[in-house]
Chimera marker file (.cmm) of the C-alpha trace (Angstrom):
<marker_set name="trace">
<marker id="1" x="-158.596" y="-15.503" z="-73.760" r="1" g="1" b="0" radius="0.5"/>
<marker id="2" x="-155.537" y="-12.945" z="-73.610" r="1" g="1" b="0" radius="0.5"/>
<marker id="3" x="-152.891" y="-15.892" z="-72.375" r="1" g="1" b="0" radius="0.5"/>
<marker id="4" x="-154.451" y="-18.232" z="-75.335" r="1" g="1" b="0" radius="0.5"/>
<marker id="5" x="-153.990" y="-15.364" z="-78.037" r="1" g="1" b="0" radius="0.5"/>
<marker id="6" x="-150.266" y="-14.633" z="-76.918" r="1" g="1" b="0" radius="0.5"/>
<marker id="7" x="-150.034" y="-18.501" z="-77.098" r="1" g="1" b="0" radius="0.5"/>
<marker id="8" x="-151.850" y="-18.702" z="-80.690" r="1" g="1" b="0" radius="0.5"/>
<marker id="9" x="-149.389" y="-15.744" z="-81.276" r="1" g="1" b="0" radius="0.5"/>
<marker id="10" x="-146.164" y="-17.426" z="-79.921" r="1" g="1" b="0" radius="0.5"/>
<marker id="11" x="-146.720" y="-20.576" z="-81.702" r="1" g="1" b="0" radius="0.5"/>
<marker id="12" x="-147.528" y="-18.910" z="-85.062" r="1" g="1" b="0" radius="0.5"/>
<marker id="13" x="-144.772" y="-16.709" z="-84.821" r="1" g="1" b="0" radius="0.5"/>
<marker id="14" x="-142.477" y="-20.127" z="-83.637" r="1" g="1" b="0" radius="0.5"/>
<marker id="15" x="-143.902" y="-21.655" z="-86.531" r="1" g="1" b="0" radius="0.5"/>
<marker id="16" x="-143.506" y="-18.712" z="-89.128" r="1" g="1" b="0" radius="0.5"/>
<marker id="17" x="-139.510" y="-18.928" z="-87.880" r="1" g="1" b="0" radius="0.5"/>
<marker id="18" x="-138.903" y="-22.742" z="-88.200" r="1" g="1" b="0" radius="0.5"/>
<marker id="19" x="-140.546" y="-22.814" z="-91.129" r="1" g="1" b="0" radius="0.5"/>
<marker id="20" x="-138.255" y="-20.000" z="-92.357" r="1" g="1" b="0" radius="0.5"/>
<marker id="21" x="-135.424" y="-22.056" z="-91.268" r="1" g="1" b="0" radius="0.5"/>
<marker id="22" x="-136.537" y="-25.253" z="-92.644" r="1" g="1" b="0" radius="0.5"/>
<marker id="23" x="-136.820" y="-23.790" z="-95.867" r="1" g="1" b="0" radius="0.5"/>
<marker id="24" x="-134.123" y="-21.551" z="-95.561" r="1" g="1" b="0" radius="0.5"/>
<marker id="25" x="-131.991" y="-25.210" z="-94.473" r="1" g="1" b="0" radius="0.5"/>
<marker id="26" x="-133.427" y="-27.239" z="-96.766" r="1" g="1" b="0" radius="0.5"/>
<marker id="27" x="-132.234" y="-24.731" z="-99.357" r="1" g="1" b="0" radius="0.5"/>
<marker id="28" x="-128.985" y="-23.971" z="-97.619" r="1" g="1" b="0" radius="0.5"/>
<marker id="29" x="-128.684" y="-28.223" z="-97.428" r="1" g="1" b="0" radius="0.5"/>
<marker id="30" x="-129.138" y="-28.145" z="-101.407" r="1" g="1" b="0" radius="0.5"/>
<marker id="31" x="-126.795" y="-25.596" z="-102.016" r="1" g="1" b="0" radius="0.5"/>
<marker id="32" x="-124.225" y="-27.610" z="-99.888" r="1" g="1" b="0" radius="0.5"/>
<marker id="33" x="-124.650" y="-30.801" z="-101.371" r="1" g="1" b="0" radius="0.5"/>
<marker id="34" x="-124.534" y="-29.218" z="-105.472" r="1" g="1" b="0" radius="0.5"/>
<marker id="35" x="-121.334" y="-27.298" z="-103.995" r="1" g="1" b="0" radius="0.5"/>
<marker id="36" x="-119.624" y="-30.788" z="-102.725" r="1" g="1" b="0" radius="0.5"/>
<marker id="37" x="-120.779" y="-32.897" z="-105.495" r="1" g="1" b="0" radius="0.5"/>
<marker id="38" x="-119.376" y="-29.831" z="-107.926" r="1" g="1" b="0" radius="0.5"/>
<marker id="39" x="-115.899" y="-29.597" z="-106.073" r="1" g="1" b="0" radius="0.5"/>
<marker id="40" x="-116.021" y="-34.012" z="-105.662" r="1" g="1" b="0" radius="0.5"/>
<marker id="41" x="-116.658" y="-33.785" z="-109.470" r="1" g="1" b="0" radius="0.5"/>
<marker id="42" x="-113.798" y="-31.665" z="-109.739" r="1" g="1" b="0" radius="0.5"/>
<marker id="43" x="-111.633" y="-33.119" z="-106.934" r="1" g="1" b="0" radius="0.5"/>
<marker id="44" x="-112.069" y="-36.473" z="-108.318" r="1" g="1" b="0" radius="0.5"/>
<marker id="45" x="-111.672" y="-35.223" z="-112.059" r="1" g="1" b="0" radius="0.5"/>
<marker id="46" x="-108.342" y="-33.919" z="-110.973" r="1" g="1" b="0" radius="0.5"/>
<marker id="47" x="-107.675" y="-37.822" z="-109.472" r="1" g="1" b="0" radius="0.5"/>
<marker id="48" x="-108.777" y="-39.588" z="-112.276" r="1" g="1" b="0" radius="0.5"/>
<marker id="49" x="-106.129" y="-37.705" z="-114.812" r="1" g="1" b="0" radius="0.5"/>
<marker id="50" x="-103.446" y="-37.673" z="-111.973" r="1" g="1" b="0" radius="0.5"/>
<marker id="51" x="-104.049" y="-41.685" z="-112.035" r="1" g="1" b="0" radius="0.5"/>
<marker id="52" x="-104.455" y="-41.664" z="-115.778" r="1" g="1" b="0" radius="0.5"/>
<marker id="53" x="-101.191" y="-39.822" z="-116.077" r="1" g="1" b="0" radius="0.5"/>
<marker id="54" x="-99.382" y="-42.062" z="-113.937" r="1" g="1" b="0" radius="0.5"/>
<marker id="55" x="-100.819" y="-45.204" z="-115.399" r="1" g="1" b="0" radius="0.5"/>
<marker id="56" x="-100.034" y="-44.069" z="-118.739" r="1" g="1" b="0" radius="0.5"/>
<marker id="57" x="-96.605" y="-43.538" z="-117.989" r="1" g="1" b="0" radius="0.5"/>
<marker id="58" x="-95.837" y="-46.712" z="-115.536" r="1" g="1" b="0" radius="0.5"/>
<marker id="59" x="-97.611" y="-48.316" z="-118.767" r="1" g="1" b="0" radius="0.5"/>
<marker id="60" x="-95.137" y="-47.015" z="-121.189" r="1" g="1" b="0" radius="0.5"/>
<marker id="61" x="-92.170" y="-47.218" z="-118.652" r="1" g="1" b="0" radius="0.5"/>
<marker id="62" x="-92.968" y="-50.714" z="-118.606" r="1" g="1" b="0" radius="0.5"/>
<marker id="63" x="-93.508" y="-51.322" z="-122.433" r="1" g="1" b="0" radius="0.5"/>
<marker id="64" x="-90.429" y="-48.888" z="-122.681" r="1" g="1" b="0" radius="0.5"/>
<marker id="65" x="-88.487" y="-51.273" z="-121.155" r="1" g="1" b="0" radius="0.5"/>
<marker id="66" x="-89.469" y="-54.613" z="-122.818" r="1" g="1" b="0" radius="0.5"/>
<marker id="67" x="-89.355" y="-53.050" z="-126.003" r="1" g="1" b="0" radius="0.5"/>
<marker id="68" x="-85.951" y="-51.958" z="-124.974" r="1" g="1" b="0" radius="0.5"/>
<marker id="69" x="-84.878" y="-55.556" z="-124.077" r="1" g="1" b="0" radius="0.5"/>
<marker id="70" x="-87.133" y="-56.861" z="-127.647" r="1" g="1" b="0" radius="0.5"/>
<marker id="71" x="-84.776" y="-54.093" z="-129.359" r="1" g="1" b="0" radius="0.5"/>
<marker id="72" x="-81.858" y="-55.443" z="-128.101" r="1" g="1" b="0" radius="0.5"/>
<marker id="73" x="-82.907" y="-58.716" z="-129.081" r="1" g="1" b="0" radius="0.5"/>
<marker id="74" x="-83.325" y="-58.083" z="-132.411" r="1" g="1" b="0" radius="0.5"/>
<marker id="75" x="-80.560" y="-55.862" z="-133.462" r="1" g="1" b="0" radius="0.5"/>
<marker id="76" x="-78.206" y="-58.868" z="-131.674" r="1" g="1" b="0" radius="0.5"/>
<marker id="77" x="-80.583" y="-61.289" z="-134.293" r="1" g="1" b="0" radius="0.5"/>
<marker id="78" x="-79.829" y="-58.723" z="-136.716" r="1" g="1" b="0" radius="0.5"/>
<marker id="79" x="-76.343" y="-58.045" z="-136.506" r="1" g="1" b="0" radius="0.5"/>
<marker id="80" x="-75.402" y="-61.825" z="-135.860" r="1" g="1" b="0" radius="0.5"/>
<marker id="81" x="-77.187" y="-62.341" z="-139.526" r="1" g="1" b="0" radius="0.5"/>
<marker id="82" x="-75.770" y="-59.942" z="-140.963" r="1" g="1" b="0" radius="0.5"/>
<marker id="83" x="-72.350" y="-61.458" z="-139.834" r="1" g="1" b="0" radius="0.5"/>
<marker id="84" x="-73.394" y="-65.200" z="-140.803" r="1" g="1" b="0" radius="0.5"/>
<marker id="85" x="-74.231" y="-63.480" z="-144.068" r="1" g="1" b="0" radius="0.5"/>
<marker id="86" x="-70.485" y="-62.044" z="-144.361" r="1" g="1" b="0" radius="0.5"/>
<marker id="87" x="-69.029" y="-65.109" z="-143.843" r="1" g="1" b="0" radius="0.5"/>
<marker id="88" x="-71.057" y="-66.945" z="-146.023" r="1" g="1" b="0" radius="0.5"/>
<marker id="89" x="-70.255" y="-64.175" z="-148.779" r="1" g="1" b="0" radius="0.5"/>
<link id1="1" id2="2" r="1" g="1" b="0" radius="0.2"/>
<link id1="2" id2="3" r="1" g="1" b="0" radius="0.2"/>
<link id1="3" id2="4" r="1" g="1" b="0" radius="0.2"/>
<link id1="4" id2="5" r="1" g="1" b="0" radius="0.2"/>
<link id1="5" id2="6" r="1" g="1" b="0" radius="0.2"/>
<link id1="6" id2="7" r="1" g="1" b="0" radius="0.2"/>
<link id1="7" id2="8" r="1" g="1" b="0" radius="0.2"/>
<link id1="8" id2="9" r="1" g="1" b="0" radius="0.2"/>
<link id1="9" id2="10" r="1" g="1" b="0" radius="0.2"/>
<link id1="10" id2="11" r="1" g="1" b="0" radius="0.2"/>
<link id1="11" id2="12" r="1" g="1" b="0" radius="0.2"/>
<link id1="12" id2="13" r="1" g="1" b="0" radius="0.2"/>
<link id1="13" id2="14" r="1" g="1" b="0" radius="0.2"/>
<link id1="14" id2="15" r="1" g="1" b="0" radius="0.2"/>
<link id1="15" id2="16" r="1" g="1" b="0" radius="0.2"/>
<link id1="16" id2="17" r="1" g="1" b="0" radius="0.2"/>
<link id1="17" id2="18" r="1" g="1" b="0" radius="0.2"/>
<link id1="18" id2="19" r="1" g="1" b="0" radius="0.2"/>
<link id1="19" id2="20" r="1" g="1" b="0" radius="0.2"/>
<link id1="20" id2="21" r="1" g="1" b="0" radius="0.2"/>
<link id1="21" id2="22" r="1" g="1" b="0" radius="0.2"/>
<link id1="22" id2="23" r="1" g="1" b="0" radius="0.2"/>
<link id1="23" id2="24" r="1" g="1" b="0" radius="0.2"/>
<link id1="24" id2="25" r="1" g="1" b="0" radius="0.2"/>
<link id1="25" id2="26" r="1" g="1" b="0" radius="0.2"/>
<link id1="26" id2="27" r="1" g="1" b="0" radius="0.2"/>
<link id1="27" id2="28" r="1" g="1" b="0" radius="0.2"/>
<link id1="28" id2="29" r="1" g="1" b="0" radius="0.2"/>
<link id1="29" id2="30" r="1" g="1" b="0" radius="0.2"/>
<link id1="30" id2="31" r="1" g="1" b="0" radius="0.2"/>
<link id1="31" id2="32" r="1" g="1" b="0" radius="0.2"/>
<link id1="32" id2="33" r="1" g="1" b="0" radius="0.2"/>
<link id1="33" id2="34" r="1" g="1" b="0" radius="0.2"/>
<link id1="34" id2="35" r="1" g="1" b="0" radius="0.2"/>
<link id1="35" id2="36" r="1" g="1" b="0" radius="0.2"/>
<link id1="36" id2="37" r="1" g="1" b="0" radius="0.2"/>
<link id1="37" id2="38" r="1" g="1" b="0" radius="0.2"/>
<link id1="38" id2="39" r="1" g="1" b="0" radius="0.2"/>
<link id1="39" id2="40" r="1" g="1" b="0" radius="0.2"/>
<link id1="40" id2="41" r="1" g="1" b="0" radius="0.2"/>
<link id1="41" id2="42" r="1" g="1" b="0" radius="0.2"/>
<link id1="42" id2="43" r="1" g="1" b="0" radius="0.2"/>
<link id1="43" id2="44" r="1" g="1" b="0" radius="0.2"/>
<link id1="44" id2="45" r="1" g="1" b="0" radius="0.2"/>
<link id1="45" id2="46" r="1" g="1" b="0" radius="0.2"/>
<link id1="46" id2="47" r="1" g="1" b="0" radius="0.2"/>
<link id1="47" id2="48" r="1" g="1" b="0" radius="0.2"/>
<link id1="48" id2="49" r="1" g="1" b="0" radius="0.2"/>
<link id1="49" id2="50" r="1" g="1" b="0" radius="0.2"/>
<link id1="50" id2="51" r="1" g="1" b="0" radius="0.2"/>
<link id1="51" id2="52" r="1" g="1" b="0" radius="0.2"/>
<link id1="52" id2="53" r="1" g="1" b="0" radius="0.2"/>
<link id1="53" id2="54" r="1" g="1" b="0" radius="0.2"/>
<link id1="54" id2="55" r="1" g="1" b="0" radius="0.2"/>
<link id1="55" id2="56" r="1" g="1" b="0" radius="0.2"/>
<link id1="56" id2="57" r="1" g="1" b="0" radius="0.2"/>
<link id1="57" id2="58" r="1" g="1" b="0" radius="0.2"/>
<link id1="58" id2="59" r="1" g="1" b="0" radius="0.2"/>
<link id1="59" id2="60" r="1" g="1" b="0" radius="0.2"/>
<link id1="60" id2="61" r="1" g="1" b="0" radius="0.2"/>
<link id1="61" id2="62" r="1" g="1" b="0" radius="0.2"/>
<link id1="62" id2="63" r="1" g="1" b="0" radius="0.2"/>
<link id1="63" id2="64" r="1" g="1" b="0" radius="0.2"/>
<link id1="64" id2="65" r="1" g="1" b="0" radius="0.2"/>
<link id1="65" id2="66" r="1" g="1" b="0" radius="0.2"/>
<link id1="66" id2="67" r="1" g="1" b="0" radius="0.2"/>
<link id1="67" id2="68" r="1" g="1" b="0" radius="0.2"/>
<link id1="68" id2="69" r="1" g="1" b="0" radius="0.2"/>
<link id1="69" id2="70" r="1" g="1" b="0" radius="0.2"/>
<link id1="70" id2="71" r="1" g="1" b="0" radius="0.2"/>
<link id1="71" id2="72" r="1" g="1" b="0" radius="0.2"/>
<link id1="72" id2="73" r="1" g="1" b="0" radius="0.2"/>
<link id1="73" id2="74" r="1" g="1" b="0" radius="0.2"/>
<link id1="74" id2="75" r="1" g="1" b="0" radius="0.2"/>
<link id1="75" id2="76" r="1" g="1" b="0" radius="0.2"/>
<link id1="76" id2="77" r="1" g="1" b="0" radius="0.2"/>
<link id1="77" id2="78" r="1" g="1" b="0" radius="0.2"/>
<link id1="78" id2="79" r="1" g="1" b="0" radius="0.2"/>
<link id1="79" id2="80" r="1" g="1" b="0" radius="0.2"/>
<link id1="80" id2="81" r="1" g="1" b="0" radius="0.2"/>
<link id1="81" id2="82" r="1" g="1" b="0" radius="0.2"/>
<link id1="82" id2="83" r="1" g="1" b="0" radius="0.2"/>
<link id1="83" id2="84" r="1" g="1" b="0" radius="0.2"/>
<link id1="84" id2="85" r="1" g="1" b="0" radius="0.2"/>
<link id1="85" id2="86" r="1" g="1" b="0" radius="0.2"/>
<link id1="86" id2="87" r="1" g="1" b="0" radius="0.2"/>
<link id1="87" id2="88" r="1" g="1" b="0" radius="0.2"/>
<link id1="88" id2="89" r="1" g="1" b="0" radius="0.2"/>
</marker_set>
């Protein structure tokens, strides 16, 4: 009777300890995985305007420089008018 009470003991006590560390992980697991998704919200926040920085500005490079070559289009329209329009004065 003395062995199976140190047993009954043993096992309750082994089962008072992993199921302070299953709680204590599962809560420690929790924490973890709110802590990554916070700093992946943030890391990945911090992506998404690096990328929408740089796409805005390859975007306007780009449109920068066929607006550039549509500017120099038109004033040479322009300026070849406004000569057709001297000589017809």
């Amino acid at each position: 009777m003395c062995t199976q009470w140190k047993g009954c003991l043993e096992s309750r006590e082994r089962g008072v300890r992993e199921g302070e560390e299953g709680e204590g992980g599962e809560r420690r697991e929790r924490r973890e995985r709110r802590e990554r998704r916070e700093r992946g919200g943030r890391e990945e926040g911090e992506e998404g305007e690096r990328r929408e920085r740089g796409g805005r500005g390859g975007e306007e490079g780009e449109e920068g420089e066929e607006g550039e070559e549509g500017q120099e289009g038109e004033e040479g329209e322009r300026r070849e008018r406004e000569r057709r329009e001297r000589r017809g004065l």
